[in-house]
Each structure stands twice: as C-alpha cells, then as structure tokens.
DORORO-914590 format. One record per residue: residue in one letter; x, y, z of N, C-alpha, C in turn. Coordinates in steps of 0.05 Angstrom, whole numbers, padded with zeros to 5 digits, always signed. Layout:
aXYZXYZXYZ...
# end
This chain:
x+00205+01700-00279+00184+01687-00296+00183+01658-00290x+00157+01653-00301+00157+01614-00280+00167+01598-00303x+00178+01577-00295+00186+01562-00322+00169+01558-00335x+00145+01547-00322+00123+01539-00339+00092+01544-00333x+00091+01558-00353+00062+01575-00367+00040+01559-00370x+00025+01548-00363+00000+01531-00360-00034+01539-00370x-00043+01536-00393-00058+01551-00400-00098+01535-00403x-00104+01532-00387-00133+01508-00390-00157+01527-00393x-00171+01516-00400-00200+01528-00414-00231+01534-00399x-00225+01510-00378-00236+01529-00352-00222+01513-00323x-00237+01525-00306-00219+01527-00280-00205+01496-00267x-00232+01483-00263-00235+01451-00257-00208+01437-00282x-00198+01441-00298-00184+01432-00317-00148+01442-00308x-00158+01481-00304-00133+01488-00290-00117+01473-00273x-00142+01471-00248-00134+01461-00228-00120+01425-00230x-00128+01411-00251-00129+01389-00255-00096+01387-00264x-00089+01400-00287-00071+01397-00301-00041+01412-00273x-00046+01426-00259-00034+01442-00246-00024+01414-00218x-00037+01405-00210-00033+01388-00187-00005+01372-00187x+00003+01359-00217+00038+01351-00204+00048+01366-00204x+00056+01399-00206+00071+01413-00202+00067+01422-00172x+00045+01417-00157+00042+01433-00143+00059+01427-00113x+00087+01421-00115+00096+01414-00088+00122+01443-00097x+00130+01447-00128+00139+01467-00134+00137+01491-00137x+00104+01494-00130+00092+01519-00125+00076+01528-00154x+00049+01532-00140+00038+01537-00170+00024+01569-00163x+00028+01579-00188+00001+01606-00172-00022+01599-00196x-00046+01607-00183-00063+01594-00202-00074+01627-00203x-00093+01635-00232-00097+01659-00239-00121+01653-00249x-00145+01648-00241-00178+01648-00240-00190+01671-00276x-00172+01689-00275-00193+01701-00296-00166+01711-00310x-00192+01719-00347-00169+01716-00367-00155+01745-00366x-00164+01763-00357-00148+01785-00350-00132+01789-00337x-00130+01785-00308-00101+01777-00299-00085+01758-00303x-00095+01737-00325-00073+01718-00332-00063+01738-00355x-00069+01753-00374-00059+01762-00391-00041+01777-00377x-00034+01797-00357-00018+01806-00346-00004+01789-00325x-00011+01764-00315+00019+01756-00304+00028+01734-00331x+00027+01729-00346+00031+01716-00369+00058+01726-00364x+00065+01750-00371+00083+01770-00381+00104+01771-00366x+00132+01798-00374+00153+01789-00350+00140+01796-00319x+00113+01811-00321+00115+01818-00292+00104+01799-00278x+00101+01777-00285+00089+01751-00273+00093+01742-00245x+00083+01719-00232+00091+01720-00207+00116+01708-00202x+00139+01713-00184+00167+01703-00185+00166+01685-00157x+00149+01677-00148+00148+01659-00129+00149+01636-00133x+00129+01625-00158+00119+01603-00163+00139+01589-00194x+00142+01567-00196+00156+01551-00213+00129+01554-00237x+00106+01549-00236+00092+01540-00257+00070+01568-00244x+00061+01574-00272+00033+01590-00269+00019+01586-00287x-00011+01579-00268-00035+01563-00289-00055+01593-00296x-00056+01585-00310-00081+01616-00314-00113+01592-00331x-00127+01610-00319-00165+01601-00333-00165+01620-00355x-00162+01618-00378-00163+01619-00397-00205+01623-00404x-00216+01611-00390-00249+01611-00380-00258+01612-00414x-00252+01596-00434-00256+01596-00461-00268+01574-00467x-00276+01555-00455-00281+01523-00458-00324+01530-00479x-00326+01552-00462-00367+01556-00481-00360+01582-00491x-00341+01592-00508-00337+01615-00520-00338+01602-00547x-00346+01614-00567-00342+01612-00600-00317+01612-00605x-00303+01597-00626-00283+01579-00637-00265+01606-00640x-00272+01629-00652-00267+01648-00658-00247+01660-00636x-00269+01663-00616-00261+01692-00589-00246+01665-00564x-00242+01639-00570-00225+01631-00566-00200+01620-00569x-00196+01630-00597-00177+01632-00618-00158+01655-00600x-00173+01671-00607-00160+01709-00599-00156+01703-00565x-00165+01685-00540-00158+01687-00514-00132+01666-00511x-00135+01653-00517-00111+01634-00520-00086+01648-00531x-00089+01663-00551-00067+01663-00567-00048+01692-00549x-00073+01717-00544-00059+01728-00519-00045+01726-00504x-00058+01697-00494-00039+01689-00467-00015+01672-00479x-00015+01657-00492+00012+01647-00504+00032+01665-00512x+00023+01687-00527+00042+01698-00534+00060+01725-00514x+00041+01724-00498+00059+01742-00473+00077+01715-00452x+00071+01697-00454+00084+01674-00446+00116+01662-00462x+00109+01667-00485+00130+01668-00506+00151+01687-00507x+00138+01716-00503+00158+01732-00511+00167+01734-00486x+00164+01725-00462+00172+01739-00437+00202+01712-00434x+00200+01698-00448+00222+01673-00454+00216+01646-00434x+00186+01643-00421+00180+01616-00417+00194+01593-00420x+00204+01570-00408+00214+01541-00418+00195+01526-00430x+00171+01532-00418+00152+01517-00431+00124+01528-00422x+00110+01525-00450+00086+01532-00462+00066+01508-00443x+00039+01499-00435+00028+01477-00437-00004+01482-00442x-00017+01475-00454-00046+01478-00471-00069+01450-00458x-00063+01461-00436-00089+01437-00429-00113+01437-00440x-00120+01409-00449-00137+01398-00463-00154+01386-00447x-00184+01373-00459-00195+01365-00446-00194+01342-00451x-00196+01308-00434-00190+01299-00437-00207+01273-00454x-00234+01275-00458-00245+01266-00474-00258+01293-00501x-00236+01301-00498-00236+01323-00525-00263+01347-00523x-00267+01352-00505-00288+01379-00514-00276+01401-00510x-00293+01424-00522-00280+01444-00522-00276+01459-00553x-00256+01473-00543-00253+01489-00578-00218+01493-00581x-00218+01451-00588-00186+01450-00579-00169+01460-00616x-00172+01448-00632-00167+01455-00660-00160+01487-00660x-00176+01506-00656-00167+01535-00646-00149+01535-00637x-00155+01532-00606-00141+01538-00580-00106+01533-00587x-00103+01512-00602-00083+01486-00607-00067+01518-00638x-00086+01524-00653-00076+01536-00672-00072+01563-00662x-00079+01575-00640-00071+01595-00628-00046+01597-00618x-00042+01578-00601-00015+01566-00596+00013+01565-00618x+00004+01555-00630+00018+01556-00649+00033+01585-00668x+00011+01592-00678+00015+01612-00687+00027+01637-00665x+00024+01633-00641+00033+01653-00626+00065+01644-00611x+00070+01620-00612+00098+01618-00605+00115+01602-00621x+00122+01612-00644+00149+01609-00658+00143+01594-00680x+00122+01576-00678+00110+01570-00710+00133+01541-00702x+00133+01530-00684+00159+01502-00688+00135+01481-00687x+00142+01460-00668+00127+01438-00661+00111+01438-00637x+00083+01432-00646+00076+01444-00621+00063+01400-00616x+00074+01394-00592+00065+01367-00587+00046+01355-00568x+00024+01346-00586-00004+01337-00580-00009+01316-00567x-00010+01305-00538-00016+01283-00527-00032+01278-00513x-00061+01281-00520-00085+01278-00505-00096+01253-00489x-00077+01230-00491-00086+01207-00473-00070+01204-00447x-00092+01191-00432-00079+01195-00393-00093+01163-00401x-00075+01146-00407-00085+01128-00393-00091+01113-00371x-00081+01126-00352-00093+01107-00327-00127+01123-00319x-00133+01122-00335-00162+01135-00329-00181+01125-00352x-00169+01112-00371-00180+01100-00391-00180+01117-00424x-00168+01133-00423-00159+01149-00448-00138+01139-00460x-00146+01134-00488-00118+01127-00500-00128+01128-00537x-00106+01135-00546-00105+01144-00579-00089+01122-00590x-00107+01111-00610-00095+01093-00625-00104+01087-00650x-00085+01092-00676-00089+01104-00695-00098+01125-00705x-00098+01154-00689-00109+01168-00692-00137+01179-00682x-00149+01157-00672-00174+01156-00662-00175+01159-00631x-00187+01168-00612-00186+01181-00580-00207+01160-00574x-00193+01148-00549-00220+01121-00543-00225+01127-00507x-00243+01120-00506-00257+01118-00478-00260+01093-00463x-00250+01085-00452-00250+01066-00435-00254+01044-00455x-00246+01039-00479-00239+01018-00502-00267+01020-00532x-00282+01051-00526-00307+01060-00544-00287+01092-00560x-00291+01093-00583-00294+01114-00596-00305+01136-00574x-00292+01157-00562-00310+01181-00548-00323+01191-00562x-00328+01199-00580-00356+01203-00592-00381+01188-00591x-00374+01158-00587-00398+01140-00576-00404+01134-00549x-00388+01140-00535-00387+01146-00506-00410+01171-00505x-00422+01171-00471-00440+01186-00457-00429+01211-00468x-00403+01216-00473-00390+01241-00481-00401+01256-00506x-00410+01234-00522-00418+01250-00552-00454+01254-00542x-00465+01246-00514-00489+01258-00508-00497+01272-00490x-00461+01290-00484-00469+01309-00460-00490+01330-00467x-00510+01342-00443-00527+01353-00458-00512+01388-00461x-00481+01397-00445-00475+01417-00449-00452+01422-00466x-00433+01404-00479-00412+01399-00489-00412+01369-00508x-00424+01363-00519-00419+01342-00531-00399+01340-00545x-00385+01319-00554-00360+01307-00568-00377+01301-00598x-00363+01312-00618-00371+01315-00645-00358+01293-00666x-00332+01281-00647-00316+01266-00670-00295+01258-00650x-00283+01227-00642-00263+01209-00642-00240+01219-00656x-00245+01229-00682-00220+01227-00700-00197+01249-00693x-00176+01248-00689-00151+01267-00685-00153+01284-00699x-00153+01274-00724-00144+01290-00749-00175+01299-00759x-00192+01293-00760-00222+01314-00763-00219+01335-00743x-00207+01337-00711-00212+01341-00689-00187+01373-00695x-00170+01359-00714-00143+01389-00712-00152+01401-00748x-00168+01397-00759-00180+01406-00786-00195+01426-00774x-00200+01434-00750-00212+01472-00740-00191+01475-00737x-00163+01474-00739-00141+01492-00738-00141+01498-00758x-00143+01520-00776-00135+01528-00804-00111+01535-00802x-00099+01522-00831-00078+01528-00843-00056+01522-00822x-00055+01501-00804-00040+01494-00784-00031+01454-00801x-00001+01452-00808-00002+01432-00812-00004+01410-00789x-00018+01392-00793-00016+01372-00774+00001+01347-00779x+00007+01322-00766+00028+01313-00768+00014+01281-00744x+00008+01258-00754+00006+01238-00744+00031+01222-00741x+00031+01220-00708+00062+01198-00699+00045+01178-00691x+00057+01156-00702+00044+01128-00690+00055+01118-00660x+00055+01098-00656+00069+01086-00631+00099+01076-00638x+00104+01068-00668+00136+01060-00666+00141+01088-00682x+00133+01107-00691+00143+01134-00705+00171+01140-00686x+00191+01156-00698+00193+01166-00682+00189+01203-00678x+00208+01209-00654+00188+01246-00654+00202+01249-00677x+00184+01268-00686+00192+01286-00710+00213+01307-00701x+00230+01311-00727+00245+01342-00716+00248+01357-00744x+00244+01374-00735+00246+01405-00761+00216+01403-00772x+00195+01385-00758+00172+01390-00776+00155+01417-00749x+00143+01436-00774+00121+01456-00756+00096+01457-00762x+00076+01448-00743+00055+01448-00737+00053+01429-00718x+00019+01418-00719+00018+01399-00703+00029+01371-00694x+00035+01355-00677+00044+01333-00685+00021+01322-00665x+00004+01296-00673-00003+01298-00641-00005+01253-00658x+00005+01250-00628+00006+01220-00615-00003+01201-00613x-00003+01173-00622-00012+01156-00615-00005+01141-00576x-00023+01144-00556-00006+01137-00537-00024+01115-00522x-00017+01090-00517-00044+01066-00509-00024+01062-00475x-00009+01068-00462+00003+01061-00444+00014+01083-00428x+00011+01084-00395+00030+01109-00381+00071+01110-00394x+00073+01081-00392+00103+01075-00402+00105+01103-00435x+00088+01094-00445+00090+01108-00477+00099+01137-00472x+00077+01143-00456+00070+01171-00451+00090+01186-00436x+00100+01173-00414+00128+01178-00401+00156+01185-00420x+00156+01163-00438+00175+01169-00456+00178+01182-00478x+00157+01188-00491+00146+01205-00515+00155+01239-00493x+00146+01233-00464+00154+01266-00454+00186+01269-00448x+00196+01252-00444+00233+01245-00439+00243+01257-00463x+00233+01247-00488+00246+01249-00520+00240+01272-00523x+00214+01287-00516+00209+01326-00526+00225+01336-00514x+00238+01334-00485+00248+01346-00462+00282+01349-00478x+00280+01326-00480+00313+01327-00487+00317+01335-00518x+00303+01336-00540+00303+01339-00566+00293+01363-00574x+00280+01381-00557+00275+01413-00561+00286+01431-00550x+00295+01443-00568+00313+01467-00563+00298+01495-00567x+00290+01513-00546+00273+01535-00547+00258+01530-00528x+00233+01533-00531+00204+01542-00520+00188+01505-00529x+00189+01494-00509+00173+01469-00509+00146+01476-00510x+00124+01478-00526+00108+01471-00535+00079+01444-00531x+00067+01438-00514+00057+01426-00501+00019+01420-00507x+00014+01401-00506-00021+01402-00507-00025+01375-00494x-00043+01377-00483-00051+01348-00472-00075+01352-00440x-00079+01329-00432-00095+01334-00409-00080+01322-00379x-00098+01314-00352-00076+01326-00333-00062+01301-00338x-00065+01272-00359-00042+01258-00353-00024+01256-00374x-00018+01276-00383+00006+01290-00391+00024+01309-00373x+00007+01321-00360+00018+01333-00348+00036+01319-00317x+00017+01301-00315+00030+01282-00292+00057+01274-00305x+00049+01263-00324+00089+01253-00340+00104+01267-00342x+00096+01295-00352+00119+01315-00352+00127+01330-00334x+00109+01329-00312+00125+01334-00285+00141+01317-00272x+00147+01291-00291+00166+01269-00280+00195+01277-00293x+00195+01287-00313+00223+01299-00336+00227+01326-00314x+00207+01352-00313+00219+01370-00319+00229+01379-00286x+00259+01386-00299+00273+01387-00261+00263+01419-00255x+00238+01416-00233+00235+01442-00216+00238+01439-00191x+00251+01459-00178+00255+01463-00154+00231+01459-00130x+00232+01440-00120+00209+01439-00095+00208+01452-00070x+00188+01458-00068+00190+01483-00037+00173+01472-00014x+00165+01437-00024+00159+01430+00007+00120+01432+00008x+00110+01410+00003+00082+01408-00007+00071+01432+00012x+00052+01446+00002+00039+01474+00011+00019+01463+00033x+00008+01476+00061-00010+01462+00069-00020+01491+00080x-00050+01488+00083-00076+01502+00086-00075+01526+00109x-00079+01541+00109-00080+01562+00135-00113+01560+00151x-00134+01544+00134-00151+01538+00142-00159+01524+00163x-00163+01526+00180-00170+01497+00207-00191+01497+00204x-00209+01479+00189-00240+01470+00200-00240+01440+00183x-00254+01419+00203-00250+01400+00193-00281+01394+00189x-00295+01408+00187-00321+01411+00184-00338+01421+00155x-00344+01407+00135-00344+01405+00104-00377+01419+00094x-00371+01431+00080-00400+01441+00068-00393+01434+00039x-00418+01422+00027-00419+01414+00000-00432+01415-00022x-00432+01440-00027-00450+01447-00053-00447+01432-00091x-00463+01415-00088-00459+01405-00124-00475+01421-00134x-00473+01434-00152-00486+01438-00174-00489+01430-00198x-00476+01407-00205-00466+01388-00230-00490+01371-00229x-00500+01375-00261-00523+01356-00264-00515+01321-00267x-00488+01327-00271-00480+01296-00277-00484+01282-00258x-00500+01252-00275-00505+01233-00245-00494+01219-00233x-00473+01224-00233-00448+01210-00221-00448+01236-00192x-00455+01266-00197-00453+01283-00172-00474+01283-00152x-00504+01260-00173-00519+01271-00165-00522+01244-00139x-00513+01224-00149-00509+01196-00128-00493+01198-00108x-00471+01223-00110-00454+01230-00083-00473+01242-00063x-00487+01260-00078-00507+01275-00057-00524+01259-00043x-00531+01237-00058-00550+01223-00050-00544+01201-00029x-00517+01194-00025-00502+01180-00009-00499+01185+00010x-00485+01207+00014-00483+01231+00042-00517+01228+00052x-00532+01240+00037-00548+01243+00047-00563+01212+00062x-00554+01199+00055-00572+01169+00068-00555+01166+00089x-00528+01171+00095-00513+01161+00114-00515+01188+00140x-00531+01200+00137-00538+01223+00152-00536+01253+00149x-00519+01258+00133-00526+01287+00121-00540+01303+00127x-00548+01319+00139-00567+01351+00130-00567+01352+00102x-00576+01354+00096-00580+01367+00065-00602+01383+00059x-00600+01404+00039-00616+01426+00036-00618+01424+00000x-00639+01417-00010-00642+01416-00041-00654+01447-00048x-00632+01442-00077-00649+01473-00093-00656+01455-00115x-00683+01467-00125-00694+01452-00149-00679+01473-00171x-00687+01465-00198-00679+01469-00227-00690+01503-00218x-00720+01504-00217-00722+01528-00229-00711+01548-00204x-00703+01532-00184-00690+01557-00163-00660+01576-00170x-00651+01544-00183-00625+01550-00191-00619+01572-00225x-00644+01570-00231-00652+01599-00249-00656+01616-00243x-00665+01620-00225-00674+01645-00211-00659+01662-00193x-00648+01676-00209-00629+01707-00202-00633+01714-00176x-00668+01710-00161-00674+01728-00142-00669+01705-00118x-00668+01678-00114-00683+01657-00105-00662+01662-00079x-00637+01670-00077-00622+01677-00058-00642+01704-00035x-00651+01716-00042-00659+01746-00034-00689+01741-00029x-00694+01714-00045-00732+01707-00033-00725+01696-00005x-00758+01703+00003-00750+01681+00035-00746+01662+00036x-00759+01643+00021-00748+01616+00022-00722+01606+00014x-00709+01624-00006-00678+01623-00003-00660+01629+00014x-00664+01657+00023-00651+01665+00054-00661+01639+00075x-00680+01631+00082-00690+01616+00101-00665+01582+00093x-00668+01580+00068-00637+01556+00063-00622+01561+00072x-00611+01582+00059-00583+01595+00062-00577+01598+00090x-00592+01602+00107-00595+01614+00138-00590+01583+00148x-00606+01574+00141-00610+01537+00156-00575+01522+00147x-00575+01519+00116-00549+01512+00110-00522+01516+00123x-00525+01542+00134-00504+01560+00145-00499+01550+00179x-00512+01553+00188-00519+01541+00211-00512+01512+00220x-00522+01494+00202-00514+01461+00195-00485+01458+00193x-00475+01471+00177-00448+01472+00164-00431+01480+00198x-00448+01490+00217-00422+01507+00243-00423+01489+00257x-00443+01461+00262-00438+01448+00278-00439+01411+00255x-00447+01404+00238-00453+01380+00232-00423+01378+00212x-00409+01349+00215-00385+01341+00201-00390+01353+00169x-00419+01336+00161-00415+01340+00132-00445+01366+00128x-00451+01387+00115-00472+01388+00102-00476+01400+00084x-00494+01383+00065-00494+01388+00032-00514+01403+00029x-00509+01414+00013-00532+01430-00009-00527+01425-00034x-00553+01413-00042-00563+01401-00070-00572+01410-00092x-00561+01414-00110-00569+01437-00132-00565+01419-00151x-00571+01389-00151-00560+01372-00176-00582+01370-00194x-00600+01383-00185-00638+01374-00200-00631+01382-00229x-00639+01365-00243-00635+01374-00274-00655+01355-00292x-00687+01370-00303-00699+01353-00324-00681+01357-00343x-00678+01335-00356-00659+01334-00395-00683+01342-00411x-00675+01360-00423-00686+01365-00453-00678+01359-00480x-00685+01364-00496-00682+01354-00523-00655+01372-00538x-00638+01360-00541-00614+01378-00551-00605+01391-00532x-00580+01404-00535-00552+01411-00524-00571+01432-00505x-00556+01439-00480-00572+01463-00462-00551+01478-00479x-00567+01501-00486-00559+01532-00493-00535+01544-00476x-00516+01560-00477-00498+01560-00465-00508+01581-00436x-00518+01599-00442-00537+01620-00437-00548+01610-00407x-00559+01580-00410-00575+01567-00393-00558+01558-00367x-00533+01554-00380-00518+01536-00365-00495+01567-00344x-00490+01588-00361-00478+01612-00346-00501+01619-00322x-00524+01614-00327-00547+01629-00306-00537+01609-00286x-00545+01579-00289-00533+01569-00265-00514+01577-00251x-00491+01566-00271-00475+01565-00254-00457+01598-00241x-00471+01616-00248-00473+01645-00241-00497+01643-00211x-00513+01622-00212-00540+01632-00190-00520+01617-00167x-00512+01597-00165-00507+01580-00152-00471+01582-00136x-00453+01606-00158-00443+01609-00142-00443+01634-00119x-00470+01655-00127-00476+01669-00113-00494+01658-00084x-00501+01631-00086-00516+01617-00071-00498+01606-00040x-00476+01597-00058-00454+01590-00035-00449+01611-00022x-00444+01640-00035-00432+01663-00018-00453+01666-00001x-00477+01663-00006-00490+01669+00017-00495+01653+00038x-00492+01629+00029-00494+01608+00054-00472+01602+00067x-00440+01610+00059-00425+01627+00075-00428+01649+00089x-00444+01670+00083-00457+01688+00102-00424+01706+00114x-00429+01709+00138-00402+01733+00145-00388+01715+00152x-00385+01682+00148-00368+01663+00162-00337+01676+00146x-00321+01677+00165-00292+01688+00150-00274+01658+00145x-00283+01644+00152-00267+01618+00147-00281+01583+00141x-00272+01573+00130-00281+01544+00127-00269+01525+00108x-00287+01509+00108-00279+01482+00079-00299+01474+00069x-00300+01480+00045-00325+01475+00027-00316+01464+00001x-00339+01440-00006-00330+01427-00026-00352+01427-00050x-00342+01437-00079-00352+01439-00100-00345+01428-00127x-00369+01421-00144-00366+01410-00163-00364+01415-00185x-00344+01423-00202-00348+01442-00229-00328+01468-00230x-00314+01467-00246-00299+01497-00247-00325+01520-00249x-00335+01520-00273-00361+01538-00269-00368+01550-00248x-00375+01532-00227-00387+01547-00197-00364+01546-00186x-00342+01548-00187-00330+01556-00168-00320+01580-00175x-00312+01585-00206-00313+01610-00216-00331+01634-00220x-00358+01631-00207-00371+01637-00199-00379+01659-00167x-00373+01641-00157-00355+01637-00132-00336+01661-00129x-00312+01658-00141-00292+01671-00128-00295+01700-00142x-00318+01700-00161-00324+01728-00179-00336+01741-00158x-00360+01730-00142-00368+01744-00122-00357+01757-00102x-00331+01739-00086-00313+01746-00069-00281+01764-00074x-00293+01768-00105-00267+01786-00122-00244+01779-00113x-00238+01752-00126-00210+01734-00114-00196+01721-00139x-00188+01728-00161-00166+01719-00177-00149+01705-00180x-00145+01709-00155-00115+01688-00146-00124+01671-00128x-00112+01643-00137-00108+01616-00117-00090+01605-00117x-00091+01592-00089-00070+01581-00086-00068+01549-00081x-00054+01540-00091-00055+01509-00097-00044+01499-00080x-00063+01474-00068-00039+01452-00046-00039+01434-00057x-00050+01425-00069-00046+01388-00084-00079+01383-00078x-00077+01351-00078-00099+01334-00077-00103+01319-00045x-00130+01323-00042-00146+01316-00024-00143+01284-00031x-00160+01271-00040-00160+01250-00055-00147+01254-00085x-00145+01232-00099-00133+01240-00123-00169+01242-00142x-00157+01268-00154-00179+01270-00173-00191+01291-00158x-00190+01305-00132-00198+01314-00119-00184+01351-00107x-00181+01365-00123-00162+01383-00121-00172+01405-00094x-00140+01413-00068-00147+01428-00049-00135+01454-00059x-00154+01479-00052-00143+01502-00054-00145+01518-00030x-00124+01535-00026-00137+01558-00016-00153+01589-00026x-00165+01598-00019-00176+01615-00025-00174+01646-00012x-00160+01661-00005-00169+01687+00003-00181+01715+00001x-00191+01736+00005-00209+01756-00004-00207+01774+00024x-00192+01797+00029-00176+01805+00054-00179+01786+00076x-00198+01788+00090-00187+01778+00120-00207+01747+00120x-00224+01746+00090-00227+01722+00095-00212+01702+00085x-00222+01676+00088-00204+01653+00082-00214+01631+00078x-00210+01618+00055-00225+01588+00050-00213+01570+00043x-00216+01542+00047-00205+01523+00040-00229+01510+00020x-00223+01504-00005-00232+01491-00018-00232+01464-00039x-00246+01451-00039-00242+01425-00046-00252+01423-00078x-00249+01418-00102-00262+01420-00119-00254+01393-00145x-00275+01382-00157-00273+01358-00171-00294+01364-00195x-00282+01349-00215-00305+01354-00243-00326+01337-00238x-00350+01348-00243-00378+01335-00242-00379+01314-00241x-00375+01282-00256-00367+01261-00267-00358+01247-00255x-00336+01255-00234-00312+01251-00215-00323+01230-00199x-00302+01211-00186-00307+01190-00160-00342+01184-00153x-00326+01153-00130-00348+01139-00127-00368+01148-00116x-00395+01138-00109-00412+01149-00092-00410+01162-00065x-00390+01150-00050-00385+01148-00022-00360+01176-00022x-00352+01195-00043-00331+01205-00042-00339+01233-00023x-00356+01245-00018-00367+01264+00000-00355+01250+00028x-00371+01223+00034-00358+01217+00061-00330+01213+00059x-00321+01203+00042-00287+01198+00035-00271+01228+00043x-00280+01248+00031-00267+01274+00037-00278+01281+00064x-00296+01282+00081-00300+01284+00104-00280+01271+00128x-00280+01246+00124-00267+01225+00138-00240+01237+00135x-00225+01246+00112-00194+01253+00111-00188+01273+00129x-00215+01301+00128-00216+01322+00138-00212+01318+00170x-00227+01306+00180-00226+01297+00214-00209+01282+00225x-00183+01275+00203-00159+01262+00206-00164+01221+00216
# end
C-alpha cells in the first residue's frame, strides 16, 4: 500500500499536487473508478504516493460528498500513513463537502486545513484566503465565467461541511490536539507553512489527515521520509511539440498567440467548432486534423488553437463546458492520427481527461516538471506512447510554449 493516498478534484490539480513526490514514484489514476479500487489493499505496490482524479471539481456538492468519501475511506481502512485532499488553490470547487467527506470517512480526528502556497501569492490571514494581497473573491476568481469563487471567508467556506466542527488556528495558535474536525490555518509565509507541516508530522499519531493545494504539498514532501527511486525519465524521444489549448483563459490565449508570431503553424478552431460533436468527421475538420498532423512530423513547435471564447452573461453551464472539453479532447486523438508516439502539450485537466478517455488509459505516469508549474507525463495505451506536457489554463508567461520547446531540443 503507498504511504500516501492523494486525492484532487480534477486531473490538472492531481497532477499539480503529485509533482514533489514524484522522484519517489507516483502512480497517477485518471478516473474515479479505478481509483476506488487501487485506493484499497490491492493498490499499486510500486509507487510511494498514489494520486487518484477524483474528476468531482463540476459535480453537485452532494455526489461529491459520496466520491470523495469512497475514496478516503478505502484509503483508511487499507491503513494509509497519510490521507491528502487537494484543494484548489484559490478555493473553487466543492471543498466544504469534499473536506467533510474526509472527515467523516477516516476516524473522525483532525483533519488539517492549509490552503495557502505562498510563493504564488496565496496566503490566509485571519481567516480570510487572499490573492496576491485582494480578498479571492474580489479577484478575476470571483468572475470566472466557469467556477467562480463565492466567498474569501474560511469559515463561510467550511459552513457546507455539515455538522463537521471547524476550528480557526491563528499564526501564534498553537496545533491543536484532541480537537475533531476541521482545523484549518492561518499561513502568510513558506517558513510558516513548512513548520505548521513539521508539528502535524511529529504530533499525529494514526492516519495524517491532510487538505491543502500543491504548496502544501511541496512542504510536506519536505517532512515526510519516502524512499526515492531516482527522478523517472520519459521513454518518449521526440523533441518535436504539438500544442493544443483549449483554455479560454487569456493568459492561454496570449501563449498561443506568441508562438504563433514567432513562427508557429498554427491551426485555429473557433467556439462553435469546438461544439460541435461532428466538426472532427466534417471535412474541414479532417482537412485540420490532417494539416495539424503533418506540421507536428516535421515543424519544432505546432499549435492548435481552440482558445476562441465569446463571454456571456453568467457562469457557462456546466453542460457547455463538458461538450468542450469532451470535443477537443477527441480533436487531439485525431490529429494524432495512427502517430504511435510524440510530445504534446495541453492546457487543462479537462482536455486531457478527455484525451486519455478516448485512448482508454487510466493510468499515468508521472516524471516531474518540465518547467515549474508545468507538469511531464507519460502516457501509454498498448503499443502506443506519449509524452505529455500539461499546465492549468491561467499558467505562465506568454513566451512559455517557446520556453517548453527550447527545453525539449535540449
């Protein structure tokens, strides 16, 4: 059994929270059904840490209540060292549940809440979750149009846990002991955060208990002693990058647009293509897909653009956002075509979960970071083989397409 059980809400988060473990071996588990079964003792015995997609992040509060708690508690009973509940890190999601699922499914002790990474600009103080020195709720975050942030406040934020006590630690508090429920953190500094994970490590006895985002997880892979097996590296050889965004965020959409000025091929799908179920199987989709494919065998970088997004008035429907990112990762499989190998880089757990649904691939396997912020996987599906690059929408500077190119060609 792996010491440690890793549980995130969708993939891009998995992968995020999973990366300092990954010189100890991580197995990563794409869908919530086979995480429910390696959860358990028959888990994988290779790997120190196993992350599972939990894929609950646009599910109702409810039916992510009931997926979480599944997987924790086959994690629990199988005698885990430690539990971990990745969070997101400017709080979206359906963490108050997720957080009370947890709970209720392993042992009812302390379960400890530390959602700030500050070196990224997150940090809790007084109870309140700030963004780069703004309330996240007033941040771009409280106007995403697919996830918005509803509330800054900790304690509004763990009030969807029912009947789960919660428990505010300041910065000179110290950890609580013998209290059960929540406890979750004031943390404005990496130093804080480092040591707040030293004090759980050494002061819990049982099943450590865990919530936070990946820079928590970075700290506590500084405490917890796992065996290293020697950073993992790629079976892939191609130093030749294909790059599909499909992230409306304009932060993915200025990468595209960068590459593309500094010479790129690039191949755009508009909005309503990327609706359209059939737009792969029309001619003018095959006729992309065909051209894209082609670009990709001989040009360093080439992108395909799927970032087109008019905003509408209120939250996109969830509905709206599964068609995408369902069209788009059927889009890549085809503009991979019969290629059995490569390196392709994507934006969004969504499409890449997408992705590996098509190529009926569950299992990944983790090498670390490309760039930081920048997660490498491998990918297999019998005799094919992929190397993949994947970053949340939002992610790095303009120039980071050519940045990952340039690493690729050594």
């Amino acid at each position: 059994m792996p010491t440690l059980t890793l549980i995130a809400d969708d993939l891009t988060g998995t992968f995020d929270a999973s990366v300092p473990f990954a010189a100890a071996g991580v197995s990563v588990v794409t869908s919530f059904d086979a995480g429910v079964r390696s959860a358990g003792a028959q888990g994988r015995q290779d790997a120190a840490v196993l992350a599972i997609n939990a894929d609950s992040r646009h599910l109702d509060s409810y039916n992510a209540f009931l997926r979480v708690g599944f997987l924790v508690e086959h994690a629990y009973q199988a005698g885990c060292r430690v539990i971990f509940k990745k969070t997101d890190s400017v709080l979206r999601g359906n963490i108050g549940p997720e957080l009370a699922a947890m709970w209720e499914n392993a042992g009812r002790g302390c379960l400890h809440f530390l959602p700030a990474w500050p070196d990224m600009g997150r940090v809790t103080r007084d109870g309140v979750h700030y963004v780069d020195g703004q309330p996240v709720a007033q941040t771009r975050f409280g106007k995403d149009p697919f996830d918005p942030v509803a509330t800054s406040s900790l304690a509004d934020l763990l009030s969807t846990a029912e009947n789960v006590p919660a428990l505010h630690v300041g910065k000179d508090d110290p950890m609580p002991t013998g209290f059960s429920g929540i406890a979750y953190y004031d943390i404005q500094t990496t130093q804080e955060l480092e040591e707040r994970c030293v004090q759980i490590a050494r002061q819990t006895e049982g099943t450590i208990l865990l919530a936070g985002c990946g820079g928590l997880a970075h700290a506590f892979a500084k405490v917890l002693a796992l065996d290293g097996l020697g950073g993992p590296k790629s079976n892939v050889d191609s130093a030749r990058l294909l790059v599909l965004f499909g992230s409306v965020n304009p932060v993915s959409q200025r990468q595209c647009a960068y590459a593309t000025a500094q010479g790129a091929p690039t191949f755009a799908v508009s909005e309503a293509q990327k609706l359209d179920p059939n737009f792969t199987t029309s001619a003018a989709g095959s006729a992309l897909c065909r051209a894209a494919g082609q670009s990709w065998d001989v040009a360093p970088i080439t992108v395909v653009d799927a970032t087109s997004f008019q905003p509408k008035e209120g939250p996109v429907p969830n509905q709206v956002r599964a068609t995408i990112s369902r069209n788009i990762g059927v889009l890549l499989n085809a503009v991979i075509g019969e290629r059995k190998s490569g390196t392709v880089a994507v934006a969004g757990g969504d499409v890449l979960l997408s992705f590996l649904n098509t190529v009926d691939s569950p299992h990944v396997r983790l090498l670390g970071e490309v760039v930081p912020g920048v997660v490498d996987t491998e990918v297999t599906s019998g005799e094919r083989a992929y190397r993949i690059l994947t970053k949340s929408g939002g992610f790095g500077e303009d120039d980071l397409i050519v940045q990952l190119a340039n690493k690729l060609q050594g």
